[in-house]
C-alpha positions in Angstrom: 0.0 0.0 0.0 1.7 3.1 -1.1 0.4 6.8 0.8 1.8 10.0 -0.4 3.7 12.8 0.8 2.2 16.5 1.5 5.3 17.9 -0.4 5.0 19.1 -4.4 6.0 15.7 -6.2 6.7 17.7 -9.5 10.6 17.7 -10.0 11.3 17.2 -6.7 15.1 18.3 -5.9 15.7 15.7 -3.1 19.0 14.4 -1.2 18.1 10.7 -0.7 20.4 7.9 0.3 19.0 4.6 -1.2 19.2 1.2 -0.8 17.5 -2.0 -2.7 17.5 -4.9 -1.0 15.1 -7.9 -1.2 13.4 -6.6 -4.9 12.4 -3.3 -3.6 13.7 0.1 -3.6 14.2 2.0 0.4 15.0 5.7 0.6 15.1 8.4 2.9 15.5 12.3 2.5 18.6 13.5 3.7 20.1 17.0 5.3 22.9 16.8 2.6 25.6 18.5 5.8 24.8 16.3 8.2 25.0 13.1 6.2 28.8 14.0 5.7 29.1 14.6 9.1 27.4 11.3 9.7 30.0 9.8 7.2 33.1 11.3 8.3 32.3 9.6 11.8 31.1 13.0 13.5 28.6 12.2 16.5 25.4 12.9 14.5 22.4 11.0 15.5 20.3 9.4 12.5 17.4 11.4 13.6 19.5 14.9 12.6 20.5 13.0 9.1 16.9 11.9 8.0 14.6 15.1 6.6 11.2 13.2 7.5 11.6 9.8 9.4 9.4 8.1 7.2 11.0 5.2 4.4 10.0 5.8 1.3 9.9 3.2 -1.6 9.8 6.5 -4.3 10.9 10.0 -2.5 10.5 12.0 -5.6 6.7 10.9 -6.1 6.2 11.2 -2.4 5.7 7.5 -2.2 6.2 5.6 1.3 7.1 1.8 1.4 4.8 0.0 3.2 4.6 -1.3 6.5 4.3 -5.1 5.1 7.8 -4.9 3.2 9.7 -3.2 6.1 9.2 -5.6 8.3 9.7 -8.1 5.6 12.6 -7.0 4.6 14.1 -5.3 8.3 12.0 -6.9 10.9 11.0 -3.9 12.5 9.2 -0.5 10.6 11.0 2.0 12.8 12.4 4.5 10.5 15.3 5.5 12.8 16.3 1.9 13.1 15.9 1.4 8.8 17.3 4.9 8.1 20.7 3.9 9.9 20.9 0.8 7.7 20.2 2.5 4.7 22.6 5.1 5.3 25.2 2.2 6.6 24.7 0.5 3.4 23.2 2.5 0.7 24.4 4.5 -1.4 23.6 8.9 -1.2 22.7 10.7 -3.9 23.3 14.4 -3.9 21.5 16.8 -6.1 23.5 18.4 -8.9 23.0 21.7 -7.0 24.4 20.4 -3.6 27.1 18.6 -5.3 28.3 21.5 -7.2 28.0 24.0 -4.6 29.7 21.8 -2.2 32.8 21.1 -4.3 32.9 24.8 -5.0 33.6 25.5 -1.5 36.3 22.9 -0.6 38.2 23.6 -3.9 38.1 27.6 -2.1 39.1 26.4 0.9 41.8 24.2 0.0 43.0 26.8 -2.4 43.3 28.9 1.0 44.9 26.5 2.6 47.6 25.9 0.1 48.2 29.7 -0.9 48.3 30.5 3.3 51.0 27.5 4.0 53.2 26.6 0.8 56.1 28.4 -0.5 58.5 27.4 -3.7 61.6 25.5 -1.7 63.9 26.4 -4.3 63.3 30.6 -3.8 62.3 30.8 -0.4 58.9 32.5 -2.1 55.1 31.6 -1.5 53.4 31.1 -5.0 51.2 33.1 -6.1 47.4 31.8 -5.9 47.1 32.2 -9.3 49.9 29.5 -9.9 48.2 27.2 -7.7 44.5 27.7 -9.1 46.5 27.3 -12.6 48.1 24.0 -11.2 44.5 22.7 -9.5 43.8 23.0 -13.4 46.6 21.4 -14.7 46.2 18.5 -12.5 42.4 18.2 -12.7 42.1 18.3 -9.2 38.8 16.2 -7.8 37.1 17.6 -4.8 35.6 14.9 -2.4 33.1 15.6 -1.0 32.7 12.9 1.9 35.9 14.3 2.7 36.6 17.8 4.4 38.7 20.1 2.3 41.4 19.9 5.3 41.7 16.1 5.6 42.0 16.2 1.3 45.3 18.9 1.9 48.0 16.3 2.1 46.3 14.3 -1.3 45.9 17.6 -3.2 50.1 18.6 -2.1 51.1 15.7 -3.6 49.8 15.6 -7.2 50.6 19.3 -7.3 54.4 18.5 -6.5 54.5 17.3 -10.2 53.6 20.3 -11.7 55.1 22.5 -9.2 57.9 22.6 -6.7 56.1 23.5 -3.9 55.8 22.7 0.3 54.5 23.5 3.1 56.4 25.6 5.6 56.2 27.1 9.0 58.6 29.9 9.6 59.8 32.0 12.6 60.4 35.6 12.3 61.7 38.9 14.6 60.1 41.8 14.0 60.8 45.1 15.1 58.7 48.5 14.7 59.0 52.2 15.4 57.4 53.3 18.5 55.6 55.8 15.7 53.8 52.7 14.9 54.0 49.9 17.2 50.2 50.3 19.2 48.7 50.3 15.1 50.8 47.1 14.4 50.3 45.2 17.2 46.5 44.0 16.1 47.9 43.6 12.6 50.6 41.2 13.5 48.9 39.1 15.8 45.6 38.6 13.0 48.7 37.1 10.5 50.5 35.1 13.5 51.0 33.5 16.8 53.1 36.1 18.3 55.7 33.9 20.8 57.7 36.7 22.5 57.3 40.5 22.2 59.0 43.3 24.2 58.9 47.2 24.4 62.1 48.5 24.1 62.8 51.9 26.2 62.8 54.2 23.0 59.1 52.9 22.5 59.6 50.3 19.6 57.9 47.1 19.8 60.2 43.8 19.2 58.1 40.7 18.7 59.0 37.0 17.8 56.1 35.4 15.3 55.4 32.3 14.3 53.3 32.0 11.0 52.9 29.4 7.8 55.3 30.9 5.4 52.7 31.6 2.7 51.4 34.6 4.8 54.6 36.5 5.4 54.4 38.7 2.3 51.2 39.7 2.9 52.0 40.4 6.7 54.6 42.5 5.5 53.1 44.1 2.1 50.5 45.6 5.2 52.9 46.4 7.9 55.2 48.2 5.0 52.1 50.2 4.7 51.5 50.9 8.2 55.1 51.7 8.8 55.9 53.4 5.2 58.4 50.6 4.9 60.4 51.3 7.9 59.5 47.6 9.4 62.7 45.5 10.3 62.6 41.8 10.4 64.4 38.8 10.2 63.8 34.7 9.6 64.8 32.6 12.9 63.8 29.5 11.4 62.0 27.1 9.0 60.5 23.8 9.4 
């Protein structure tokens, strides 16, 4: 016996993860985010994953399985207990839209990643993000989405170390600025870095040891050589 749901079954856009078992066809509407979450081992409760906590046999017609084949099929009709096997066992389907929109957003944010942390070994230089965006090209980078864009860094490095040379590095600098300027360059150094050691000197400059990935050290400087009309001192302690 199949009921329908009160939602508009023309073209439904629907995240469903599905799962065919016994000769029939199980799905369930999905909250796209917390399915990955779900996936990635997060402590999300089914309840959070499933849109309506009803099993469907057809989601875009609005169609519910009936009671007979659940319990056929799981031995119980509890759609908390089915949705966890489905999602355990099926397989998700994302919409076009989410997919798209998702992958957008991890290929920004490991582009940010990359551009904030890597330099060229061989000058010393971060690459520009246009060299990296050019190389994400070059490589045909693939965005997964059951995957946060952080845990996908390390992957993404590695293919781009054939097109590039390029690492990541972590870099310790000494800075020193003018009392004229020091109060105004306080904020602005510690928003680029994890400042280590600082200390006001008696003529009113500010001496500061930074810590900061090695991607971000021009920009730190392109805006404190702004602030200070490039009378900032520095020097690099160390790399690793």
């Amino acid at each position: 016996m199949r009921s329908t749901k009160t939602y508009d079954k023309e073209k439904v856009s629907l995240n469903l993860a599905r799962l065919k078992k016994g000769g029939e066809t199980f799905e369930i509407v999905i909250d796209p985010d917390k399915v990955i979450e779900y996936k990635t081992k997060k402590d999300v409760d089914v309840s959070e994953v499933l849109r309506y906590e009803k099993i469907f046999s057809d989601a875009r017609k609005g169609y519910e399985a009936s009671e007979e084949h659940l319990k056929s099929i799981f031995e119980t009709v509890d759609p908390l207990k089915i949705g966890k096997i489905i999602l355990d066992t099926g397989e998700i389907q994302f919409t076009q839209e989410y997919r798209e929109r998702e992958r957008t957003k991890k290929r920004k944010k490991l582009l940010d990643i990359i551009t904030r942390n890597a330099i060229d070994p061989t000058s010393g230089l971060p690459h520009p993000r246009t060299r990296i965006e050019n190389a994400f090209e070059e490589a045909n980078i693939k965005v997964d989405n059951f995957r946060t864009a952080e845990d996908q860094v390390k992957d993404v490095l590695s293919v781009l170390k054939s097109i590039l040379p390029i690492k990541f590095a972590v870099r310790q600098i000494q800075i020193r600025i003018s009392a004229k300027y020091a109060p105004k360059a306080y904020s602005l150094v510690d928003r680029y870095s994890n400042i280590m050691e600082d200390t006001w000197q008696n003529d009113g400059s500010w001496v500061c040891k930074v810590e900061m990935p090695a991607g971000m050290q021009n920009e730190l400087f392109d805006e404190l050589n702004k602030l200070t009309q490039g009378s900032v001192e520095s020097k690099i302690l160390e790399e690793r």
